[in-house]
C-alpha positions as CSV (number, residue, x, y, z in Angstrom):
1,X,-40.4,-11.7,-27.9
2,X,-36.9,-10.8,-29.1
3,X,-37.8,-7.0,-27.8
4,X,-38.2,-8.6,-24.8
5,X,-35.6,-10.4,-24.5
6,X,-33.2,-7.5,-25.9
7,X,-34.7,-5.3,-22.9
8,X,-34.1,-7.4,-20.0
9,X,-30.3,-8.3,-21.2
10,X,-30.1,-4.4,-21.3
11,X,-31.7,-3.5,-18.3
12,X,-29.6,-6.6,-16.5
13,X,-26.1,-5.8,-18.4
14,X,-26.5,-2.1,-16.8
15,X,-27.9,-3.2,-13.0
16,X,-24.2,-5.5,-13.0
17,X,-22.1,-2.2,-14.3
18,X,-23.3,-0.3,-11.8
19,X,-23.5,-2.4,-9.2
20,X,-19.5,-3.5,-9.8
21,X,-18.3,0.0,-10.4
22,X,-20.5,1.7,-7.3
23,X,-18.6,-0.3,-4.7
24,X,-16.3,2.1,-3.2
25,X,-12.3,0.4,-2.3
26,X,-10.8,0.8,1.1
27,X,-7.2,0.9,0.5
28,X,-4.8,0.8,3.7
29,X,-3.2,4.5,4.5
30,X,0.2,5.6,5.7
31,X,-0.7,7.1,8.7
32,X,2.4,7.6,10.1
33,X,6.4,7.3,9.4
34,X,7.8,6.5,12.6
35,X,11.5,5.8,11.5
36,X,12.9,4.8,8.3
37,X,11.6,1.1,9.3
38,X,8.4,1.1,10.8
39,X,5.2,2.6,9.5
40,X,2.0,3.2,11.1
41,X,-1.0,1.9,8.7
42,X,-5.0,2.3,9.0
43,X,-7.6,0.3,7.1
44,X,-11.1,1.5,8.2
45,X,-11.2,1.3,11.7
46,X,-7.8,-0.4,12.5
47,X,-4.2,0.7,12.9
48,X,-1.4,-1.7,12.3
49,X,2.5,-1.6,12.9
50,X,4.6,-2.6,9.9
51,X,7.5,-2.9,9.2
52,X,9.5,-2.6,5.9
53,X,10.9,-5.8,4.7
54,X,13.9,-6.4,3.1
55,X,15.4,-3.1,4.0
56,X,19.1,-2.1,5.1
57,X,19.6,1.4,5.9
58,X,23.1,2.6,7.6
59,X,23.0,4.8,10.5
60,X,24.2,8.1,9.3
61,X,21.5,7.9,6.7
62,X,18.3,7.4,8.7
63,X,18.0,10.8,9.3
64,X,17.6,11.5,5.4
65,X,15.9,8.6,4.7
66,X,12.9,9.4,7.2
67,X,13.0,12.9,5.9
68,X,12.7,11.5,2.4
69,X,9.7,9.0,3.1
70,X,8.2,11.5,4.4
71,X,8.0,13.8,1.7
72,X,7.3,11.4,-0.7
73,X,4.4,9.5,1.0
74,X,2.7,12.2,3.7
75,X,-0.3,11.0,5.4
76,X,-2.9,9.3,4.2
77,X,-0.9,8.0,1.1
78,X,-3.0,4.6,0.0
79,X,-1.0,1.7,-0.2
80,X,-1.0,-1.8,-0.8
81,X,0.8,-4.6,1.5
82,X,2.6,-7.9,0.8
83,X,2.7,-9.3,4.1
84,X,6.7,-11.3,4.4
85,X,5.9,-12.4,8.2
86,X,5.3,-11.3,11.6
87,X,7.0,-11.2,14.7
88,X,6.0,-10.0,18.2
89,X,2.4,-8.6,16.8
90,X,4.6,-6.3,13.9
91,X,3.9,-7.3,10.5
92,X,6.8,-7.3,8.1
93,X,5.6,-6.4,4.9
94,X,6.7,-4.9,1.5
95,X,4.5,-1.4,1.1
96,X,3.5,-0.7,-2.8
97,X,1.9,2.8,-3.3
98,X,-1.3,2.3,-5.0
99,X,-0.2,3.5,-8.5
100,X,3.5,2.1,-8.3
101,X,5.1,-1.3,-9.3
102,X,8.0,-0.3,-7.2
103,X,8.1,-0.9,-3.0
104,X,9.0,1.6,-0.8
105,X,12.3,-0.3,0.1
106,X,12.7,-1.0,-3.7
107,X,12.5,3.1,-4.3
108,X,15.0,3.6,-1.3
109,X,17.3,1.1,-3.2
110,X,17.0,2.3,-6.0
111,X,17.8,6.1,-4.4
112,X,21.1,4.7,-2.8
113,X,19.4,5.2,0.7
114,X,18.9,1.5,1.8
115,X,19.8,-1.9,0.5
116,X,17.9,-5.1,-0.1
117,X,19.1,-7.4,3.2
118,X,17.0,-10.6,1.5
119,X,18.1,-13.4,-0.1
């Protein structure tokens, strides 16, 4: 009886691992950096335009800062969004690599290439 019961708890304590560690996470993707704002993001079938939130950059500096982005998160980088708002179908949006506690306007801050314009 005790075999028993120490076999299914077993058997049903492996069937829940592998069923919770098999399912396979679609992150969205940087598809492309259109300027030093907007971002062109995929999730499966989909492609949404978003735009960084909370980010300042001065003209003479977009240049660098695109050039930057773009070596730092090239195509297909996985990222995670916290949506701030929408306006005209654009979603405004701070963008967190996966991996990073820092967002992409946070890091731009942080590299003297962009300021935080939220209060």
């Amino acid at each position: 009886m005790n075999l028993t019961r120490n076999l299914f708890l077993y058997t049903f304590a492996n069937l829940v691992f592998c069923l919770l560690f098999s399912v396979k996470v679609f992150a969205a993707e940087i598809i492309q950096i259109q300027d030093p704002y907007s971002l062109l993001i995929g999730d499966n079938n989909r492609t949404y335009s978003v735009n960084l939130s909370c980010l300042e950059v001065e003209e003479n500096k977009e240049e660098i800062v695109l050039k930057w982005m773009r070596n730092n998160f090239p195509r297909r980088t996985r990222i995670n969004l916290r949506p701030r708002g929408s306006r005209d179908g654009i979603l405004f949006a701070k963008v967190y690599p996966i991996g990073s506690e820092f967002s992409i306007s946070q890091e731009l801050e942080d590299k003297g290439l962009g300021k935080n314009n939220c209060d």
